[in-house]
Kinemage of the C-alpha trace (Angstrom):
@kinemage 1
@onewidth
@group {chain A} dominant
@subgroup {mainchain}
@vectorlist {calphas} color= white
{ca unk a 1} P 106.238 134.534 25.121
{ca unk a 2} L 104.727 133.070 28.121
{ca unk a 3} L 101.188 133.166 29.005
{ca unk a 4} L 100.661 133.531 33.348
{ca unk a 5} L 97.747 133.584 35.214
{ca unk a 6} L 97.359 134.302 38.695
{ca unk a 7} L 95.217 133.117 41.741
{ca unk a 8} L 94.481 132.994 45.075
{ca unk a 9} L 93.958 136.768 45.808
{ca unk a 10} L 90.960 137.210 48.208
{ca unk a 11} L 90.150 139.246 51.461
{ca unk a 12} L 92.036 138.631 54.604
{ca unk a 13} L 92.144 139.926 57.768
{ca unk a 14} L 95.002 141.841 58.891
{ca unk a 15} L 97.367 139.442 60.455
{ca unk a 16} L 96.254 136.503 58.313
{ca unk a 17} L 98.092 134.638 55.708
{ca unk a 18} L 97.669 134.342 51.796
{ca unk a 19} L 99.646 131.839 49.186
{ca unk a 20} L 99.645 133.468 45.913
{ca unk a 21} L 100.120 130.941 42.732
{ca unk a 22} L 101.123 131.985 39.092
{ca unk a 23} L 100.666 129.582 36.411
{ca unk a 24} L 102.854 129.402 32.952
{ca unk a 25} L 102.539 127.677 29.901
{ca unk a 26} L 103.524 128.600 26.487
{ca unk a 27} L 107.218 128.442 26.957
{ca unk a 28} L 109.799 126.602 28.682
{ca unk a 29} L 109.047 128.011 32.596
{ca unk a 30} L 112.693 127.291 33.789
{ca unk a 31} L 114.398 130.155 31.427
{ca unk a 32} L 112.549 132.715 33.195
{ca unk a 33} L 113.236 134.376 36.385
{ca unk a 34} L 109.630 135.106 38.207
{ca unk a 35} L 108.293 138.284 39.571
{ca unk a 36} L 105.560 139.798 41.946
{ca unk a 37} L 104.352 143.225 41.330
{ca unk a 38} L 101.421 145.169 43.366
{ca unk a 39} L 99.568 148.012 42.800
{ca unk a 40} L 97.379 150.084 45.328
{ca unk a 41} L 95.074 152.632 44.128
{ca unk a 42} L 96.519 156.068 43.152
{ca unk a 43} L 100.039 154.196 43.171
{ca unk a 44} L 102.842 152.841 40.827
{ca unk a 45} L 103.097 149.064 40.380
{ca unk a 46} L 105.778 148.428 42.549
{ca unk a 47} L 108.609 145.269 42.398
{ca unk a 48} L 107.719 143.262 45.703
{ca unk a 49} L 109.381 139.845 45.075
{ca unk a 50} L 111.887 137.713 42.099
{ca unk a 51} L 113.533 134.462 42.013
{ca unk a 52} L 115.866 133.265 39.220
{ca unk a 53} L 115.385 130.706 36.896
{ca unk a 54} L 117.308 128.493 38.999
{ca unk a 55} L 115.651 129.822 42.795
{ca unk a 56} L 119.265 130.187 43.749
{ca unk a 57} L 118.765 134.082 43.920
{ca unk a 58} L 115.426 135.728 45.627
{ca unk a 59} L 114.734 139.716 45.805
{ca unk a 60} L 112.651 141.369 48.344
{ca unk a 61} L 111.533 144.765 48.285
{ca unk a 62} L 112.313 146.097 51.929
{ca unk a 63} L 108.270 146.237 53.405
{ca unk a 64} L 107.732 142.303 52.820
{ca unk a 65} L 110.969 141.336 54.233
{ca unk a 66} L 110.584 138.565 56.340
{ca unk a 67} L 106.751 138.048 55.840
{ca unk a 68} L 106.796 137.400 52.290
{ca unk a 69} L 108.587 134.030 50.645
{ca unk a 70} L 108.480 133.230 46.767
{ca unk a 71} L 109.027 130.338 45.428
{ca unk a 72} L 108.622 128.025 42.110
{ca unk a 73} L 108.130 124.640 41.104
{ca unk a 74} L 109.343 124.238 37.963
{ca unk a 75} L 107.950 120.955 37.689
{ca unk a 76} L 104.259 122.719 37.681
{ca unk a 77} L 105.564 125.287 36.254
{ca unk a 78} L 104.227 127.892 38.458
{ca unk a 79} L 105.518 130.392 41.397
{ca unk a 80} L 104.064 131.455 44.292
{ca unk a 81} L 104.349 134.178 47.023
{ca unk a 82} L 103.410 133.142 50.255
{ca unk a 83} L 102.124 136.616 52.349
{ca unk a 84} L 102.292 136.451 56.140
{ca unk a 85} L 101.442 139.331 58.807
{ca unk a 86} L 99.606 140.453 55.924
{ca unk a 87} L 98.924 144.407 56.748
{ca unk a 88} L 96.038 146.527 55.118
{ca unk a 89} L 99.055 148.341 53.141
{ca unk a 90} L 99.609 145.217 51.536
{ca unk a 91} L 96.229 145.736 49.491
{ca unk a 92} L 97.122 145.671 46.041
{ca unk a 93} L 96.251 143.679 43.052
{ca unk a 94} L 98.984 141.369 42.610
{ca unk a 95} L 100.956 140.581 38.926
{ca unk a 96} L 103.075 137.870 38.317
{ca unk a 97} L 105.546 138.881 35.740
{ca unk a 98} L 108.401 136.255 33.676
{ca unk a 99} L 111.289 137.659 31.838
{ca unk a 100} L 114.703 135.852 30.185
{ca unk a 101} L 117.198 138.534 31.519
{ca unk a 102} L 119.909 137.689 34.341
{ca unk a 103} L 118.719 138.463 37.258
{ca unk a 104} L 120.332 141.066 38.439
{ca unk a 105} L 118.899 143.346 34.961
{ca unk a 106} L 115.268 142.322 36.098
{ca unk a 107} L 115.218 143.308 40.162
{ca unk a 108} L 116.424 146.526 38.649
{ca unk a 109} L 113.912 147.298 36.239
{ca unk a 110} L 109.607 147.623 36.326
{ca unk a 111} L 110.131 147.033 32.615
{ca unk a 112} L 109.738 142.336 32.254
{ca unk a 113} L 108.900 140.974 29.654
{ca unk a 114} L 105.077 139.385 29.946
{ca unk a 115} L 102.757 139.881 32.728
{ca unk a 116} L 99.812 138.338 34.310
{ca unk a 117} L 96.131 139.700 34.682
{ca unk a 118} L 96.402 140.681 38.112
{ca unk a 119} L 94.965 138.979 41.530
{ca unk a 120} L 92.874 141.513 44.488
{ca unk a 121} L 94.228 141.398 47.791
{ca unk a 122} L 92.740 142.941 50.269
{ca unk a 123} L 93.350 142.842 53.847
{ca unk a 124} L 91.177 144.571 56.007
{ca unk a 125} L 89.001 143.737 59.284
């Protein structure tokens, strides 16, 4: 199983720009596809971005369309999720989640296979 850990969470202003980064180790990075999750207060985690094991194939969930970008670097084993026109909705603490599945079994499903600890964001003026 791989072990992540994420960074880079902070406060922002609305408007402003944040680069998540998610660290592996424990396991061979380029057999997983890589996840961002976020949960508010009072909400669900909910899927916001995946990229394959490969990057060929990205997922966006419809609110971070064109603001958000993920992205990996399998030679530092680690993915990212750069934020843009970040909104106060977009507070959340951020996971970073792995899984071995094809990608098109993990953007359907909440359900991956390791997680992170979580990063605050929090965008407010």
């Amino acid at each position: 199983q791989v072990h992540l850990v994420e960074s880079g969470g902070r406060l922002v202003q609305p408007g402003g720009s944040l680069r998540l980064s998610c660290a592996a180790s424990g396991s061979i990075f380029s057999n997983y596809a890589m996840g961002w999750f976020r949960q508010a207060p009072g909400k669900e985690r909910a899927h916001v971005a995946a990229i394959s094991w490969n990057g060929d194939e990205t997922y966006y969930t419809d609110s971070v369309k064109g603001r958000f970008s993920i992205s990996r670097d399998d030679t530092e084993n680690t993915v990212y999720l750069q934020m843009n026109s970040l909104k106060p909705e977009d507070t959340a603490v951020y996971y970073c989640a792995a899984d071995t599945h094809p990608f098109w079994v993990v953007v359907s499903t909440k359900n991956w296979e390791s997680w992170g600890q979580g990063t605050q964001v929090t965008v407010s003026s």
